[in-house]
N, C-alpha and C positions, 0 to 999 in steps of 0.2 A: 817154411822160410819164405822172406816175401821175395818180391821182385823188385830189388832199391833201382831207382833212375838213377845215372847218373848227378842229378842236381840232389836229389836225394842223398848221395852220397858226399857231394859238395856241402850240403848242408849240416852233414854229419862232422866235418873238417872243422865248419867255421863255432859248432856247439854241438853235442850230442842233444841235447837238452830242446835246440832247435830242428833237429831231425824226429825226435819225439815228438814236439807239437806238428809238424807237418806232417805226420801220419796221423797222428791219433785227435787232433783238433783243431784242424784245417779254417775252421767257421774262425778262429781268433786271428787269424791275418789280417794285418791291416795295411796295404800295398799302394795308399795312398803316394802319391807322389813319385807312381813308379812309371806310371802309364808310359812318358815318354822314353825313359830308359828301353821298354819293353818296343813302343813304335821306331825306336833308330834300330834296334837289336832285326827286327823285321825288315826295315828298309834294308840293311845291307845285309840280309841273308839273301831277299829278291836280288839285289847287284851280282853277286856271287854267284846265282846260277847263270845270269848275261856273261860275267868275265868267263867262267870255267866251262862253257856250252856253246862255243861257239859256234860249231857244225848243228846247233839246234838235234843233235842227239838223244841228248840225253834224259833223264825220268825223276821226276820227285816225287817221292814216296809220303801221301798227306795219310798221316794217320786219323788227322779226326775224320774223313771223308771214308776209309774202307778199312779202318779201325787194327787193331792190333796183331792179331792174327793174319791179317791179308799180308801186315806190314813186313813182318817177319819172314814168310813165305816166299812174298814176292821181293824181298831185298836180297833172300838167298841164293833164287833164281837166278839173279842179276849180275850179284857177284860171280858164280860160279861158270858165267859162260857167255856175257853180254858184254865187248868192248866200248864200255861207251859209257859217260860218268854219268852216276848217280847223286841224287842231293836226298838228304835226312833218311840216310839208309838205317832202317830195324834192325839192331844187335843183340841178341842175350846169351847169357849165359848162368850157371842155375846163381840165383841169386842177386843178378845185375841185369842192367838193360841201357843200351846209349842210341841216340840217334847221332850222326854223325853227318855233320853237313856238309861236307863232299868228297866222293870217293871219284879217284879219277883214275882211268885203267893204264895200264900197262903192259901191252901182248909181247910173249917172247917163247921161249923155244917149250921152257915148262908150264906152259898156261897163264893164265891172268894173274897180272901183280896187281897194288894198287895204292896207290896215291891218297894218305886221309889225311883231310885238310880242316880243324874246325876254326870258324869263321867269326871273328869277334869286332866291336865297332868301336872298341879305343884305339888310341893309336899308337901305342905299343905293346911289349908285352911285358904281363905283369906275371907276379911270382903266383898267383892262384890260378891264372890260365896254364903254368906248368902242370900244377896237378890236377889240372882237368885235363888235358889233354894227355897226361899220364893215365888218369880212367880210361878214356875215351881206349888208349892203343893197348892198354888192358883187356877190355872186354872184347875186342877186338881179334887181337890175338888168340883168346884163349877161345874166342866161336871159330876156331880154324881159320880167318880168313889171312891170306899170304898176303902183307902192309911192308912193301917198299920202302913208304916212309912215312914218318907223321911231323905234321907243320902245322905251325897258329898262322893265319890268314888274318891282320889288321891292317887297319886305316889308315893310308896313308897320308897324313896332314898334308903335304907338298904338293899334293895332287890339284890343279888348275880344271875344273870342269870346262873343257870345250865348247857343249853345249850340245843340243839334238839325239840328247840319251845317248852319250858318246861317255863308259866309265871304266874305260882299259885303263889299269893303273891307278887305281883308287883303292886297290888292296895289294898290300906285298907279304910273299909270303915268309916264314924264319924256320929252317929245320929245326927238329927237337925231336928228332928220331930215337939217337943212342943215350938222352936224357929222359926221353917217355917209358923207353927200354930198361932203363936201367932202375926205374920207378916201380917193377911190379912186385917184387915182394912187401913194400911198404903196401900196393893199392890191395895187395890180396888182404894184408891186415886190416885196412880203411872198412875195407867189407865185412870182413867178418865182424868186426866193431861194433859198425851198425848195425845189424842183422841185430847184435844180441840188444842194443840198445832199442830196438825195433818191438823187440818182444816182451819189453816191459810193459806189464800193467799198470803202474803208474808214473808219473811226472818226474825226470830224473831230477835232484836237488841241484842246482847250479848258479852260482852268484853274478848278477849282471857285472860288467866290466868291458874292457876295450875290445874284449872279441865281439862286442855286440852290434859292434860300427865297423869290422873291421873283416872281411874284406867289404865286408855289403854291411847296408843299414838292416839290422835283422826284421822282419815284419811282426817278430810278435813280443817287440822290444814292452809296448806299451804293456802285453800281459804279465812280463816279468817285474816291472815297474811297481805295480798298483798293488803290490803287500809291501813295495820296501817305505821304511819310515819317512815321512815328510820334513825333508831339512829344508829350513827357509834359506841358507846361502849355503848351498853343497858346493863341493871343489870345483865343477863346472862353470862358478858365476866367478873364477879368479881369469885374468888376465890372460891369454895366447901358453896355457900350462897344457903339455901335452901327456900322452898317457902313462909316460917313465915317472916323470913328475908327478903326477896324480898318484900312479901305484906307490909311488916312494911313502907318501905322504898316507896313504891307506893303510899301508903298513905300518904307519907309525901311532896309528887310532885316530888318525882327521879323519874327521868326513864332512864337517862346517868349517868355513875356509875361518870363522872368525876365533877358531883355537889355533891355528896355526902361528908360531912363532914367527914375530917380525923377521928375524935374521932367516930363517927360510923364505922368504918372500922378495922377488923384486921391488923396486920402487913403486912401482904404477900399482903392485898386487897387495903393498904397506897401504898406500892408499884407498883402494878398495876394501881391503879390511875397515878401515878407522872409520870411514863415511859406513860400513853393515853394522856396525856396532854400534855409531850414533845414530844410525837412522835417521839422516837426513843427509842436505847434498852440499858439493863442495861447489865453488862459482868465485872462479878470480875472476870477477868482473871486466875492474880497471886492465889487467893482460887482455881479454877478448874485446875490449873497446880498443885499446891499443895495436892491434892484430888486423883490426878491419878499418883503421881510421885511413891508411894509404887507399883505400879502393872508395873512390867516391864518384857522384855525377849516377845517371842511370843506371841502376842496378838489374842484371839480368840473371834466374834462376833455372837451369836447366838440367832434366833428368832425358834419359834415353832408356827407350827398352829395345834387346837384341834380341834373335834367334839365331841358335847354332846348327846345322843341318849336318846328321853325319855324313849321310847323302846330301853332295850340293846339289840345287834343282835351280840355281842361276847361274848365267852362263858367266863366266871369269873368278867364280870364286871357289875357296879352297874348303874341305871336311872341317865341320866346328866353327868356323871365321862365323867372329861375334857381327850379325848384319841385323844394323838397326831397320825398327820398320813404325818407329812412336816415338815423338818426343811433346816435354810438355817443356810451356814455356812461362815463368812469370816476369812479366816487367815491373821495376816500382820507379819512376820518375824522380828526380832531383826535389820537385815538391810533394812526393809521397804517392801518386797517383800509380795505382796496380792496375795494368790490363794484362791478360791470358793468352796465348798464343797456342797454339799445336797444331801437331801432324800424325796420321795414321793413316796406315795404307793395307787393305784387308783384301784385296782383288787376287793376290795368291803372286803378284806380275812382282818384276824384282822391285822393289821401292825405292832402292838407292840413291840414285841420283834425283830426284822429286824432294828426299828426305835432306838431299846436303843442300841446293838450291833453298828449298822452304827456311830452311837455318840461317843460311846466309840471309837471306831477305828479311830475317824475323829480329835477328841479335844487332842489327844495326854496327857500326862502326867502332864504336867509343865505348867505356863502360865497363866496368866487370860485371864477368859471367860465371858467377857465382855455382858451384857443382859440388856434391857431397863423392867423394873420392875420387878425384882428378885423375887416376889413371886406367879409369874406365871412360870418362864422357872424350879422352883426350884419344886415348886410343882409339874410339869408336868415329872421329872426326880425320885421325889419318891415316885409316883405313877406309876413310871415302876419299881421301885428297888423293891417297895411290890409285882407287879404281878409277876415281872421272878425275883425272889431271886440269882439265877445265877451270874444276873449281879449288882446285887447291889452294888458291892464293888467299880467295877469304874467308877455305875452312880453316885454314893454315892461324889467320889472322886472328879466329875466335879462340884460339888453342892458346896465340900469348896472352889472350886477358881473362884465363879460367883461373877465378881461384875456389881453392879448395875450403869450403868449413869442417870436412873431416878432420883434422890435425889439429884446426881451433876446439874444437869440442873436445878431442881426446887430448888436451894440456890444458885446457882453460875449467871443464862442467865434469861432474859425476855425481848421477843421485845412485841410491843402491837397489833401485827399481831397473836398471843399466843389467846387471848381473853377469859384469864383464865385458859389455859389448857396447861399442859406440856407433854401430848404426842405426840411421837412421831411425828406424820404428823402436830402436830402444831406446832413444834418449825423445824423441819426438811429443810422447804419452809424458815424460818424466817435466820435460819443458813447458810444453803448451798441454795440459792435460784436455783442455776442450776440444782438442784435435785428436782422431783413434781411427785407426786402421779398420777396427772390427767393425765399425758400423758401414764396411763397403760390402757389396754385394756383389759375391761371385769371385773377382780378383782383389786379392790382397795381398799379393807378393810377386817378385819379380818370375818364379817359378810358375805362378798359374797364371800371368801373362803371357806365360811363352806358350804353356798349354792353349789357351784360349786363342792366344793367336793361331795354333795349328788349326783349331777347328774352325774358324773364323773363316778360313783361308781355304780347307776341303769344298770343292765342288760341292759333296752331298749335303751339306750344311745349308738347312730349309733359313730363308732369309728372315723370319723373326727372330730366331734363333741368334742368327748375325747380327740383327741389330741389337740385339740384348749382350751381348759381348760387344759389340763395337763402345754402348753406353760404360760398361762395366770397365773395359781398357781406358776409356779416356776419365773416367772418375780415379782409378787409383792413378794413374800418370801424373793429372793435377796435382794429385793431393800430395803426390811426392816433393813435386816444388811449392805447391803453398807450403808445406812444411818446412823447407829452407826458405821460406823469408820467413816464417817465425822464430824460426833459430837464429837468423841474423836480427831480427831485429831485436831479439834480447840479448845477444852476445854484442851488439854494436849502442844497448842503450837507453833505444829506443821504446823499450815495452821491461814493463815490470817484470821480473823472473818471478810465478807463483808461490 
C-alpha cells in the first residue's frame, strides 16, 4: 500500500485518472503558469507563522531539510508534550500522510489539545478546501492526536497593510470542525479508492471534460488532449457557453459548434456559427465608423499592467488590489502624427503615485482615451484617485473620456480565427495580421508580465537579467496599444480591413 499525500488524495477527488499520472508519470506535468500560484501560496504560509507565533515559540518542521522520518518523529514529540504551536506538522497514518500547517496547543486538565488550522491564500472558502481539510482532520484524528478544532485560515481582502511587517489580520479564521468531522466515512472511502487506483498497472480510461479545469487546471491536461481528434471549431470556440451547456450539447453528439442547431444557439453564438461555416469575417463597417465618429480631436491609446499581492508589501494597500506598476501610451494627433509614451517602475518601491502623476502628465486634457475593456483601465485609475487624493481630480478627469473599443469590436467585427473570443490578441492577428504577439520575446501575456515583474523586482535578480525583462515589459505593453490604434483605425476607416 503506498503512502497517498494528502494532495494526492486531492487529486484523486478532482480525476482518478489524474492521481494515476502523478504517481506513475510525474515527468508529463506541465505546471507552467503555476509558479505564481505556488509563490502567494508560500508567502502567506511565512505570514502564518508571524500571526500564530507570536511569543516566537514555536517550531517548523522543514521536511526537505531533515527529511521524512525526522518529520514524523519529531512532530510526534511535539505534539505529545510541547505547548507551543507548531507549523507543517508530519502526520501518517497506514496509508495516508498530511502536513498541516498549524497546530496550535491547548493545555488543560487532560493534557494537550490542539488547534489545526490549514492556511489557504484565497479569500474565501471554497467547496474543495472543505474536503481538504476533511483529509487533513482525518488523518489527524485517526494518528491519535486529540484536535479541538479544525479551521480554514484565508485571506482576508479588507485587510489595510500598515506597513513595517505589521500583518495581524490579514487572515481570519472559519470553524469547520463538526463539518471536517462529520466527513470521515466519506475520506476513509477517498482513500481506499485511491490506493486501489494507485495500483494500477496501466492508465485508467477517462474522458477529458469540465473536471479538468475544475477545481484546478489539471497539469496533465495537454497529455490527455493529444489522442483526442482535432476539431477545427470544438464547443469551446462558442460564445460565454458554460459547462452545463457544453455537456447538454455533448450529449447530444456536438462536438463542432458548426452542427449545432441555430435554435440551440444565442444570437452572438448564431453568428459565430455562420461566419465557421463561411470561413470568413463579418465587419459592419459603416456601425464601427459610426460608433467612433463622436470621439475626435487627439486620440490617446492606453493599456495598464497590474500586480495582485496576496501578501501586501506597500503600505496602504489591501490582499489582491490590482496595483499598477506599467502603462503604455499611444498618442495620434488630429493630423495623424503618433508619438509613444510609458511608464514602468521595476525598483521593487511602491510605484503608485509616480504611475498616476506620469498619466496625468502624459494624457493631456482633451481627447479620447481610447482602452480596450474600460472596466479595468477605469478601475485601475480610481483606485489610485482613492490612494493619493491629490491627484484624483485629473485621474478622475481621464476616467470621463475612456472609451472603450471592446463592445465596438464585439457588435461591429468577427473573423472565425476569434474562436469566441474578442480580446484583444484574438481579434488583433485576425485584423492586422502583420502585427502578432508571438514574435515577442519572453512576455506575451498579461500573466507573464506579472511573472516578470516579480523577478524584475526580487533583490537577487543579477541586473542583466533586469534589463532583459525590463526590454521584454515594455515591447509587449506597446504592442498592446499599438494594436488599438490599428483596430481603431479600421473600425473608424481609416485603414483598409485585410
Amino acid at each position: 500500500m503506498r503512502q497517498l499525500s494528502k494532495s494526492k488524495i486531492i487529486a484523486f477527488r478532482q480525476c482518478p485518472k489524474r492521481l494515476w499520472l502523478e504517481l506513475h508519470r510525474p515527468e508529463l506535468r506541465d505546471d507552467s503558469g503555476s509558479e505564481m500560484v505556488f509563490a502567494i501560496g508560500n508567502q502567506v504560509g511565512d505570514v502564518a507563522r508571524q500571526i500564530y507565533d507570536t511569543a516566537d515559540d514555536g517550531r517548523l518542521i522543514d521536511v526537505a531539510e531533515i527529511g521524512w522520518d525526522a518529520a514524523f518523529s519529531e512532530t510526534a514529540a511535539w505534539l505529545s508534550g510541547t505547548p507551543a504551536p507548531l507549523f507543517e506538522a508530519a502526520i501518517r497514518i497506514e496509508g495516508a500522510l498530511a502536513l498541516a500547517d498549524v497546530m496550535l496547543p491547548e493545555a488543560g486538565d487532560g493534557g494537550l489539545r490542539w488547534h489545526m488550522l490549514e492556511v489557504k491564500s484565497s479569500t474565501g472558502v471554497k467547496d474543495y478546501h472543505r474536503e481538504d481539510l476533511a483529509v487533513q482532520t482525518y488523518i489527524a484524528t485517526a494518528a491519535g492526536i486529540d484536535l479541538a478544532s479544525a479551521s480554514l485560515a484565508h485571506v482576508d481582502n479588507s485587510f489595510v497593510y500598515p506597513g513595517g511587517g505589521d500583518y495581524q489580520g490579514l487572515l481570519t479564521a472559519v470553524d469547520l470542525t463538526e463539518e471536517a468531522r462529520s466527513m470521515a466515512g466519506d475520506v476513509a472511502n477517498w482513500i481506499s479508492e485511491a490506493q486501489e487506483v494507485a495500483a494500477l498497472t496501466v492508465e485508467p480510461e477517462i474522458e477529458t471534460g469540465p473536471h479538468c479545469s475544475a477545481p484546478f487546471d489539471c497539469p496533465f491536461r495537454h497529455h490527455c488532449d493529444q489522442n483526442m481528434p482535432s476539431i477545427e471549431f470544438p464547443l469551446g470556440s462558442l460564445h460565454r457557453v458554460g459547462p452545463k451547456k457544453r455537456d447538454e450539447l455533448e450529449a447530444l453528439g456536438y462536438d463542432d459548434l458548426r452542427e449545432v442547431p441555430d435554435e440551440m444557439l444565442s444570437p452572438v453564438n448564431r453568428m459565430i456559427k455562420k461566419q465557421s461555416v463561411a470561413g470568413e469575417a463579418w465587419f459592419d463597417a459603416e456601425g464601427a465608423a459610426t460608433d467612433l465618429a463622436p470621439h475626435t480631436g487627439t486620440s490617446y491609446f492606453l493599456d495598464c499592467e497590474t500586480i495582485g499581492f496576496g501578501v501586501p508589501i506597500w503600505k496602504g494597500t489591501r490582499p489582491y488590489q490590482q496595483l499598477p506598476f506599467q502603462f503604455s501610451l499611444h498618442i495620434v494627433s488630429h493630423d495623424g502624427e503618433v508619438e509613444h509614451r510609458e511608464f514602468l517602475d521595476l525598483s521593487g518601491e511602491d510605484p503608485g503615485e509616480a504611475f498616476a502623476q506620469a498619466l496625468i502628465d502624459h494624457c493631456g486634457t482633451t481627447g479620447p482615451v481610447f482602452v480596450y475593456n474600460a472596466g479595468f483601465e477605469n478601475g485601475v485609475m480610481r483606485g489610485l484617485a482613492d490612494r493619493f487624493p491629490h491627484l484624483a481630480t485629473g485621474l478622475l478627469s481621464i476616467v470621463d473620456r475612456v472609451v472603450d473599443l471592446l463592445p465596438i469590436a464585439r457588435n461591429r467585427y468577427y473573423h472565425p480565427s476569434q474562436h469566441g473570443s474578442w480580446s484583444i490578441k484574438a481579434v488583433l492577428p485576425a485584423l492586422c495580421p502583420e502585427l502578432s504577439y508571438d514574435v515577442l520575446d519572453g512576455v506575451k501575456d498579461g500573466h507573464a508580465a506579472q511573472r516578470a515583474f516579480l523577478e524584475a523586482m526580487a533583490p537577487e535578480t543579477a541586473p542583466k537579467r533586469k534589463q532583459k525583462i525590463e526590454r521584454e515589459l515594455l515591447e509587449y505593453c506597446k504592442l498592446d496599444t499599438l494594436a488599438m490604434v490599428r483596430i481603431w483605425e479600421v473600425f473608424s476607416g481609416q485603414r483598409d480591413l485585410v
